[in-house]
N, C-alpha and C positions, 0 to 999 in steps of 0.2 A: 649299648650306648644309645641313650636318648638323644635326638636331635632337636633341637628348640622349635616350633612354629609361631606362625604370625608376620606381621606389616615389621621392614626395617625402616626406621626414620626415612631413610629415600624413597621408599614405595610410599609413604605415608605425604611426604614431602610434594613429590610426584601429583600424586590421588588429588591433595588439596592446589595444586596449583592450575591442572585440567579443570578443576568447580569452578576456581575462581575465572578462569580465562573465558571458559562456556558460560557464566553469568555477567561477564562485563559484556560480552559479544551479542546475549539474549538482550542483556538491557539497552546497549546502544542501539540496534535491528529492530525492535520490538515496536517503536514508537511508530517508525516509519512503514509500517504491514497497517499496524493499526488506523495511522492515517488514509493509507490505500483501501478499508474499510469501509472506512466513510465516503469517501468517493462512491464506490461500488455499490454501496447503498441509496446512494444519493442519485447516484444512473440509474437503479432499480425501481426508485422511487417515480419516475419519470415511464416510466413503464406502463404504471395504474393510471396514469393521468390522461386524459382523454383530448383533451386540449392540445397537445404536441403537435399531432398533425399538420396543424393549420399554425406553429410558432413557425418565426423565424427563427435564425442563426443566433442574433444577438437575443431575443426572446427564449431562447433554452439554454443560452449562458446564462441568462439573468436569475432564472427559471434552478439551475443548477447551483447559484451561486447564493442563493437563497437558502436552499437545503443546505449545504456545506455550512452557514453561517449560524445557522440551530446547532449545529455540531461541533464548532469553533476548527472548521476543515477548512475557511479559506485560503489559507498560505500553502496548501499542499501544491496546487499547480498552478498555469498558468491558462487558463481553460481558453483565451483567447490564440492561444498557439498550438495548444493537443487536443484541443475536442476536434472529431472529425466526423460528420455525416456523412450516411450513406443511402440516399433516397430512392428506394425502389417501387414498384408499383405493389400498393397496399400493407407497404411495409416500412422501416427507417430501421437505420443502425446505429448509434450513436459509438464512439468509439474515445478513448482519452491512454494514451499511451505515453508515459514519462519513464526520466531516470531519476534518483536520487544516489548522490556519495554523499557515503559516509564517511567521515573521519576516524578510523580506530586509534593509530598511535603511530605517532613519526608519519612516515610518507609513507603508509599503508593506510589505505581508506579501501570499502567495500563500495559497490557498483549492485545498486537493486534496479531492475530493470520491471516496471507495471504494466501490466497492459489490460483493461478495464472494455466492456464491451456492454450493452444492452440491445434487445431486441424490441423494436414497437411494432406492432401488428394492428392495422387499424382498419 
């Protein structure tokens, strides 16, 4: 007696609705990593610059706010409430720690949590 193999419509059913669920989930998350990018780049970029040393507070927002804006990253934060220094001798931390919700569907939203850090050695 042969037994048949292969996918029953419910493995099949199954199979396509985990794609679709893990592609809606990649595509809603996906923006907001990518935004966290730009930032992290934009801190790194601050890095090369030799000038920071001697900026102020509002001087490396301005300074940060500038690079985000080539990269259409200004609505990511709120840089005058998460940027945080940290001034040591010969050295600076600059730091930018945010949350982002997301709305997935009904009153289920995701919670990304950033935390973004460069080091200036000067």
């Amino acid at each position: 007696m042969n037994k048949q193999k292969g996918w029953t419509i419910w493995t099949m059913l199954l199979t396509v609705a985990l794609i679709v669920f893990f592609s809606l989930l990649f595509m809603k998350l996906m923006p907001h990593y990518l935004d966290n990018r730009k930032l992290q780049t934009a801190l790194d970029g601050l890095t090369n610059d030799t000038r920071v040393a001697t900026m102020s507070r509002r001087q490396i927002i301005q300074e940060l706010t500038n690079k985000l804006y080539i990269d259409y990253g200004t609505e990511i934060v709120d840089l005058q409430e998460a940027l945080v220094l940290d001034k040591k001798k010969g050295s600076m931390t600059l730091a930018v720690e945010y949350e982002v919700v997301v709305p997935l569907a009904w009153n289920i939203s995701a919670l990304l949590d950033f935390k973004n850090s460069a080091d200036i050695i000067f």
